[in-house]
N, C-alpha and C positions, 0 to 999 in steps of 0.2 A: 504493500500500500504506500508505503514511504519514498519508496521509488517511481512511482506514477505520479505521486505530489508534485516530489521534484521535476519531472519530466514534465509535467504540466507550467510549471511557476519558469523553466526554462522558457518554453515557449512564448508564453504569455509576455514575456520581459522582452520581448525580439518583435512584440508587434504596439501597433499605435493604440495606446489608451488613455484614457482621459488624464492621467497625470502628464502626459508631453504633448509637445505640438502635436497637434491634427496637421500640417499641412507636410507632405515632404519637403519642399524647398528649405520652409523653416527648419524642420530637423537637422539637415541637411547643411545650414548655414552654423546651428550651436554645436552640430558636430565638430564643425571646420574649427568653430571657435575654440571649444573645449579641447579637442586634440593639438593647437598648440600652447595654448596651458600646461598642457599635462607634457609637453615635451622640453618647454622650455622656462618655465615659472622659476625664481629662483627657489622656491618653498616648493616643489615638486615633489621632494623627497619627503617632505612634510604632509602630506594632504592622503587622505583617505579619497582616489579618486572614483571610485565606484558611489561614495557617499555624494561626492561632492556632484557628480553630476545629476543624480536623483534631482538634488536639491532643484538646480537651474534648470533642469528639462519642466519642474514642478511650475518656475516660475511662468512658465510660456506654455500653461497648457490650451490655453485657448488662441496661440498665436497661427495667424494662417497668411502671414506675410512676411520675411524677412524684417520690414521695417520692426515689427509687431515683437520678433523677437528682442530690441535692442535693451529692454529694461531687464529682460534676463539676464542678458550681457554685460550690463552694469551690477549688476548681481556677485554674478562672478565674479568682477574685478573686486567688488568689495570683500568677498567670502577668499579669495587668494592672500589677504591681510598683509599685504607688502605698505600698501597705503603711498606707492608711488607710481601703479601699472593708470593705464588711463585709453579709455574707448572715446571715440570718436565721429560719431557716425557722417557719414557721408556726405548728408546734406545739412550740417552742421556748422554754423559758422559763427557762433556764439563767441568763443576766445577772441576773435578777428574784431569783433564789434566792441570787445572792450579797452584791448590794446596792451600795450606791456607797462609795468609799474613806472615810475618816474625815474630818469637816471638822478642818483645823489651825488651829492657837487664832493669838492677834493676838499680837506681841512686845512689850516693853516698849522706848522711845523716850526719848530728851531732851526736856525741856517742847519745843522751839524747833525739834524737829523733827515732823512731820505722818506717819502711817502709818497705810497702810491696805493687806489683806492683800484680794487681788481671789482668789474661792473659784471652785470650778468652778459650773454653773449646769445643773441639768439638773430639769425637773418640766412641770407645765402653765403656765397663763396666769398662773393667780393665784399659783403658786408665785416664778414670774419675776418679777410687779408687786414683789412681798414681798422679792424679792430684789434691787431698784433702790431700794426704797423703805430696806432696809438699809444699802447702800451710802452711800447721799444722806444718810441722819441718823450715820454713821459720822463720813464726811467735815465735817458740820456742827459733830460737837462735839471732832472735835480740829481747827477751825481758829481759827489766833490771830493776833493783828493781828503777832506776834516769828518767826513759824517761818521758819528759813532754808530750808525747801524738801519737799521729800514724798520720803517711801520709798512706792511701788508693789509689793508681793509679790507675784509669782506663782509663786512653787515652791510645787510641788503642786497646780498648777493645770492638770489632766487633761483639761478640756475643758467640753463642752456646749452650751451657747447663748450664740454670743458674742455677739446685740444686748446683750441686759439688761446684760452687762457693760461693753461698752463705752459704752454710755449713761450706766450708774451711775459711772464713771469719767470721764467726761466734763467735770466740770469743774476735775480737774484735767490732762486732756489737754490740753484748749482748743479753743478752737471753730473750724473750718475742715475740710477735708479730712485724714482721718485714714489712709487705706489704701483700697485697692481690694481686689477680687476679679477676678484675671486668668484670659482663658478660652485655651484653647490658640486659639482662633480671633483673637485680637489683643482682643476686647473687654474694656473695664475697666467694671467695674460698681464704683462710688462707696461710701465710707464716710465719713459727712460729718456733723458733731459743730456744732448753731447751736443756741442756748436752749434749752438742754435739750432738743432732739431730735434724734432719731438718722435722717438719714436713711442707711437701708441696703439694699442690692441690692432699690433700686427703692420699696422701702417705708417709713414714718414711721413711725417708735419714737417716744412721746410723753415724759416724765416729769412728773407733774403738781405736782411739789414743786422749784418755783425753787431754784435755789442758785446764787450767786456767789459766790468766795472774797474772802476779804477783801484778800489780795494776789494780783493774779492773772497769769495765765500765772510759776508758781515755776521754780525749778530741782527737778527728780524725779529720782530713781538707784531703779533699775528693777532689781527682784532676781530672776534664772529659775535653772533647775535643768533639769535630764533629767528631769522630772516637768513640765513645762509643756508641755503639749500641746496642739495639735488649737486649740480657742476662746479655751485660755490664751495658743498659740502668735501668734491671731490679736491680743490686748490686745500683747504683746510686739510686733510690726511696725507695731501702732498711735503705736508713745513712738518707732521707728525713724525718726532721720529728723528729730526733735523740736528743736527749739532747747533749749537748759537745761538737755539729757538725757544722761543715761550709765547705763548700764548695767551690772550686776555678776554675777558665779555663773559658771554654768556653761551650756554649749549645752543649746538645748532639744532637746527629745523628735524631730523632726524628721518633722511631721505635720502642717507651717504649709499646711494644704491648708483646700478647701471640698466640703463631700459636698452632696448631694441625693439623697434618699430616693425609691422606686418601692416602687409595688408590685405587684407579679407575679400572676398570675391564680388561684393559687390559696391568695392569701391573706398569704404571705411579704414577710418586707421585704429589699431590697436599697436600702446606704445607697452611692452610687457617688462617689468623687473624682473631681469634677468641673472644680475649677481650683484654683488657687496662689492665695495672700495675698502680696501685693504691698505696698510701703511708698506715704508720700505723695507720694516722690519712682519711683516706678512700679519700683522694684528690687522683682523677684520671688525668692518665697522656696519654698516646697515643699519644703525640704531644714530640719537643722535651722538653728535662729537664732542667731550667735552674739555673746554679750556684748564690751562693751568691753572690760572686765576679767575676765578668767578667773581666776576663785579657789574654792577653797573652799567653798561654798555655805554649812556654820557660820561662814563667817567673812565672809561679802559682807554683811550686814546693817553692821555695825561698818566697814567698809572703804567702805561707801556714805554712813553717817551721818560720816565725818571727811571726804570729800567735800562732804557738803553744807554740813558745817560752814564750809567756807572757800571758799565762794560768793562 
């Protein structure tokens, strides 16, 4: 008897019933979606997935359109608890109509100290070139043969494209390995800072504008906030780890992760967290980051520069 049950609850599970879409296409689209989930989530390894897709097929049982499915799909995103993957659908243009945060201006400094405010980084090719090539003639005219050291900002630094950034910072990082990219599979994919080139998960970032500092490898105090996120979060575990370095504020936003983007068959973007940002010494982070000194965030500028004052 107990083997007819099961023979029965097999079949049953293989055909359309009111807990999943009615529609094939629909199934057919959360299948697509769920199957890279399950191949590439960085919590993959984490997730009961037979459970999990009950769940979302549950949510879209009455869906009988692709559209119909997308609140399942955001489902998902939510039930994968990375709290940085992100769906997009198609005919979506909501982020577009809001725009990007404000750029925040640079601070005033001591001659003898160097500062440079690292901004989020988000556009096409030539917007990124534009934004290494600002970075590099920043760092060019406030360096002096007297500075006891570099402030690094990143509050307010949301996110984006973290090569150009860490590239354009770059020489006052220093050159060797700066951080990985950890996959739940054990794999480290390299962040690695040599003449002004970036090599990153697997590819070569170029800068075509030499820069050495006049004094090199300084002492930096590194400023974050709960506004550093996501590509800011990744510059911040870049100085982790750093000899000369300390850091000031407040914990980050807590989104030290890596996404990769898909896109789904009818056009939608799904951007999935895919692994953790790791330091150079392979301390993985995915959670937020947090400073040496916890202060204040108005007051970590000041409390970084009497730091480096007494280098």
């Amino acid at each position: 008897m107990t083997k007819y049950l099961l023979l029965i609850i097999v079949l049953i599970s293989g055909c359309k019933t009111p807990g999943v879409a009615k529609n094939d296409e629909a199934i057919a689209y959360l299948n697509e979606v769920l199957s890279i989930m399950e191949s590439h989530s960085v919590n993959r390894q984490k997730i009961n997935w037979e459970d999990f897709r009950q769940k979302v097929m549950a949510k879209a049982t009455n869906a009988k359109t692709i559209a119909q499915t997308y609140p399942a799909v955001q489902y998902a995103i939510k039930l994968l608890g990375d709290k940085h993957s992100y769906f997009a659908p198609v005919n979506d243009d909501t982020d577009d109509a809001l725009g990007p945060p404000p750029i925040l201006p640079d601070l005033e400094v001591p001659d003898d100290i160097g500062y440079i405010r690292v901004r989020y980084c988000m556009g096409n090719d030539s917007i990124k070139k534009a934004y290494i090539t600002q970075i590099t003639e920043d760092i060019k005219t406030r360096d002096k043969d007297n500075l006891k050291g570099w402030v690094v900002d990143l509050r307010g630094n949301f996110g984006g494209d973290m090569a150009p950034m860490l590239l354009g910072i770059s020489p006052i990082l220093g050159d060797g390995i700066a951080g990985y990219t950890a996959y739940p599979d054990g794999k480290y994919v390299t962040w690695q800072c040599h003449d002004n080139k970036l090599l990153f998960d697997d590819d070569v970032v170029t800068n075509p504008d030499t820069l050495i500092l006049k004094n090199q490898n300084p002492y930096v105090a590194v400023l974050t906030d709960t506004l550093t996120a996501s590509s800011g979060e990744a510059v911040t575990v870049a100085f982790k780890q750093r000899p000369k370095t300390r850091s000031f504020g407040q914990h980050t936003y807590g989104v030290s992760t890596s996404n990769e983007g898909f896109t789904l068959s009818d056009g939608s973007r799904m951007l999935l967290t895919v692994a953790v940002f790791a330091d150079r010494n392979k301390n993985k982070y995915g959670i937020p980051v947090q400073p040496d000194e916890i202060i204040d965030p108005s007051k970590a500028l000041e409390r970084a520069i009497q730091w480096l004052k007494t280098r």
